[in-house]
N, C-alpha and C positions, 0 to 999 in steps of 0.2 A: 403601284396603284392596284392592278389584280390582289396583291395579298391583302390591303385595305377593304377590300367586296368579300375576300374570304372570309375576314377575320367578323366583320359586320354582319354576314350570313349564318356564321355558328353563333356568334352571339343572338338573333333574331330565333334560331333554333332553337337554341340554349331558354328564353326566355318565354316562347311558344310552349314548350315543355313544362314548364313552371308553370306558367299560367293556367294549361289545363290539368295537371297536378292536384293543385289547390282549387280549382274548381270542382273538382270528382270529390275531392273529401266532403265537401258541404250538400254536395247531393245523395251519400250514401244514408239509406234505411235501414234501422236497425231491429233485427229480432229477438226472443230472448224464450228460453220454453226450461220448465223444468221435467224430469219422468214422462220425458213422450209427451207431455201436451202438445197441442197443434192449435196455432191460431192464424184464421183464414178471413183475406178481405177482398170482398169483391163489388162490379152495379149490380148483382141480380144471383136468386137461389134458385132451385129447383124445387120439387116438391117433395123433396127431402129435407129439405131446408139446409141443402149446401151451396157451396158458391160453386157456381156454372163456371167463372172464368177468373181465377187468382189475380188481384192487382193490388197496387199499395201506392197508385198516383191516381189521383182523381181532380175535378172540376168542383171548385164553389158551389155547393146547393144541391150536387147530385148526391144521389142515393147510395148510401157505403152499406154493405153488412157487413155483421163477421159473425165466421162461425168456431166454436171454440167446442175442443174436445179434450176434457180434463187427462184422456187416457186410462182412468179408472174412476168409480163412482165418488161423485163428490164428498158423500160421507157426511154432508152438512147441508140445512137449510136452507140456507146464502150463500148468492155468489155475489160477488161485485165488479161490474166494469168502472175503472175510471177512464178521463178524456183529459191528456194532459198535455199542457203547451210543449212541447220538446228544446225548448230555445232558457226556456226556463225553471223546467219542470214543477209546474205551477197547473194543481188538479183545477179544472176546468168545468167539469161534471161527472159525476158518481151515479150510475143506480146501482140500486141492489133488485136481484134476481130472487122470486124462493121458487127453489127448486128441487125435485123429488133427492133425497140420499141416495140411493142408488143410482139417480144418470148418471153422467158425463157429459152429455153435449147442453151447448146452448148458440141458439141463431136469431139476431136481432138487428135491426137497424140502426145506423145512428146518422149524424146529423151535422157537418162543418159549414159556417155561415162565414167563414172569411181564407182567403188563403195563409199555407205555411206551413210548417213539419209538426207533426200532433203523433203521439203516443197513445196508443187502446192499452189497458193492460187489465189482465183478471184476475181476480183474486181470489181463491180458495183456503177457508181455516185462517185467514191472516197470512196469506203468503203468495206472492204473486204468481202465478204458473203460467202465465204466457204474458210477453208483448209481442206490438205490432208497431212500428212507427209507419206513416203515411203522410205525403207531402197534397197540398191541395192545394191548387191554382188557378 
């Protein structure tokens, strides 16, 4: 009888384990930079126009920025942000930026009207130099 409670308790372990396992995988966020880019999300900037406080889980409707620092000067006109479903990576909304050749940075707001796992990503020259993925809820 005792090894029947044993044997029932490793397995309950055994599957406890498992369970939060494959839970953790579906809530990891993913990033992606080329050449030192850095891309930064947060509620709120300073008046530098950086992020005060690094996040990448937010609320429905609240205020996201990101601030992106190409690492060296853009060299180009346009930047582009797109906003893509992360479930199906299906672009969602694009702007384009024109911005001086010589910066590097850019800090803007953006805008999630429902929850779920969404990717920022920016693009310089045809070429993406940073993501950010972010869950909202």
């Amino acid at each position: 009888m005792v090894r029947r409670y044993i044997i029932l308790f490793v397995l309950v372990v055994v599957l406890v384990f498992l369970g939060v396992s494959c839970s953790s995988e579906d809530d990891s966020l993913e990033s992606s930079s080329v050449n030192g880019a850095i891309l930064k999300t947060g509620a709120a900037i300073n008046e530098q126009k950086e992020i005060i406080y690094e996040q990448v889980i937010f609320r429905v409707n609240e205020d996201i920025y990101f601030y992106f620092n190409n690492n060296l000067p853009f060299g180009s006109e346009q930047v582009f942000v797109q906003l893509i479903d992360s479930s199906n990576e299906k672009v969602l909304a694009e702007s384009d930026y024109n911005v001086d050749p010589e910066s590097a940075e850019i800090t803007d707001m953006i805008y999630f009207g429902a929850p779920g796992k969404f990717k920022i990503a920016v693009i310089v020259d045809d070429q993406v130099r940073a993501t950010q993925e972010l869950r909202i809820e």
